[in-house]
Each structure stands twice: as structure tokens, then as C-alpha cells.
Residue, then its C-alpha position, 0 to 999 in steps of 0.5 A: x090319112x085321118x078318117x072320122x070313122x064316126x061320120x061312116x054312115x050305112x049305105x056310103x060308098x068308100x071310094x077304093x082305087x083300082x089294082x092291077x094284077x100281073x104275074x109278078x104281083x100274083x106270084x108275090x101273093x102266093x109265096x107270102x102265104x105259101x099257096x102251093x096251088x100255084x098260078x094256073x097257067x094252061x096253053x091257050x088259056x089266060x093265067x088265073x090268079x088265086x082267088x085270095x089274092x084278088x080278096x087280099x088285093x081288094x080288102x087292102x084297098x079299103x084299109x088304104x082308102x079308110x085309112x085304118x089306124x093300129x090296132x084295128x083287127x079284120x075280125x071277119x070276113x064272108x066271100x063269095x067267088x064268081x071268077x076266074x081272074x085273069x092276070x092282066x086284068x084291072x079290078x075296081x072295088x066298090x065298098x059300101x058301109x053296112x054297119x057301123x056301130x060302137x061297142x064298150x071301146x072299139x067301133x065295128x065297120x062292116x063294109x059290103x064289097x064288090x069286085x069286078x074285073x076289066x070287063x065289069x064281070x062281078x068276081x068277087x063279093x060279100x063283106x068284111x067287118x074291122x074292129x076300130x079302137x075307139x080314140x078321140x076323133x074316131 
């Protein structure tokens, strides 16, 4: 997908697709980054994700939706976690631009997001910015 990131105006949203988590999925997450804590899993009680995955998960749908080319850099991020997150839930993202600006040659996106889960109960939100490499057409 090619993306004019210069047509990114502050307040549109980035259409971002919904991502499921099962076991499987949160398992995969917490062995590539050797999280140690584990899936919380207690009788009577639904599985809860580690709240990263839920981040990774999210923050990899709007790379996807923008559809960032090499040599972008995730430059920073802040978050704010409301969970718990529940394995089986669908979650939706809902990004919006906050800032996109150009510096020297490279572009910064901030991107406001919002993650919320099958019940629509905001888990996760705050924003994240990219650093673009500024290339003929973005």
C-alpha cells in the first residue's frame, strides 16, 4: 500500500482493522519477548493477556493501515492501560492523526489511539509517534 503521509491532516482517523486474541496469539506474543509473567489464567476467571501484546497488537494495525515504508522508526510511545483483556476478545482501534509535521528530511506522525474491547470498554489509549524518511511522494 502507498500512503501520502503529507495529506495526513491532524484530527483524521486511520481506518485500523479489528485483531483477535486468542491463547495461541498471546502465547507467541509473550515468548518473542521473553515475557516471563505469563497468561494469567485462574479458575473461574477468563485468561488475561499481557497488556504489551494488546499495544504490539494494536500499534502493528496502524503500521499495517499506513502502511509505513522502511526505515521508519517508532520513536516513542505513552500508554495508559484501563484492562484487564481477556483472551477471546476482539479489540478495535481507533487512530487519529495528532501531528504531522517535517523536520530537515524525515516527517513525525503522531498518532492518538484507543483501544477498546468487545464490549466497547476502552482498554487501552495514548499515542505514539513514527518517524518517516522523507521520499518523493510522502
Amino acid at each position: 500500500m502507498t500512503f501520502e503521509y503529507s495529506t495526513l491532516s491532524v484530527g483524521q482517523n486511520i481506518p485500523v482493522k479489528a485483531f483477535f486474541v486468542d491463547v495461541n496469539s498471546a502465547m507467541l506474543y509473550a515468548n518473542a519477548v521473553e515475557d516471563s509473567t505469563v497468561i494469567i489464567n485462574k479458575p473461574n476467571q477468563p485468561i488475561i493477556i499481557p497488556p504489551m501484546a494488546i499495544a504490539a497488537l494494536g500499534l502493528r494495525g496502524i503500521l499495517d493501515s499506513l502502511g509505513v515504508p522502511e526505515g521508519a522508526l517508532h520513536s516513542s510511545q505513552e500508554l495508559n492501560f484501563h484492562g484487564p483483556f481477556e483472551v477471546g476478545s476482539e479489540f478495535h482501534c481507533l487512530a487519529t492523526v495528532e501531528r504531522n509535521s517535517v523536520r530537515k528530511q524525515s516527517r513525525f506522525v503522531s498518532i492518538k489511539l484507543s483501544v477498546r474491547d468487545n464490549k466497547n470498554n476502552e482498554v487501552l489509549s495514548g499515542t505514539t509517534t513514527l518517524i518517516i524518511p522523507i521520499n518523493e511522494g510522502n
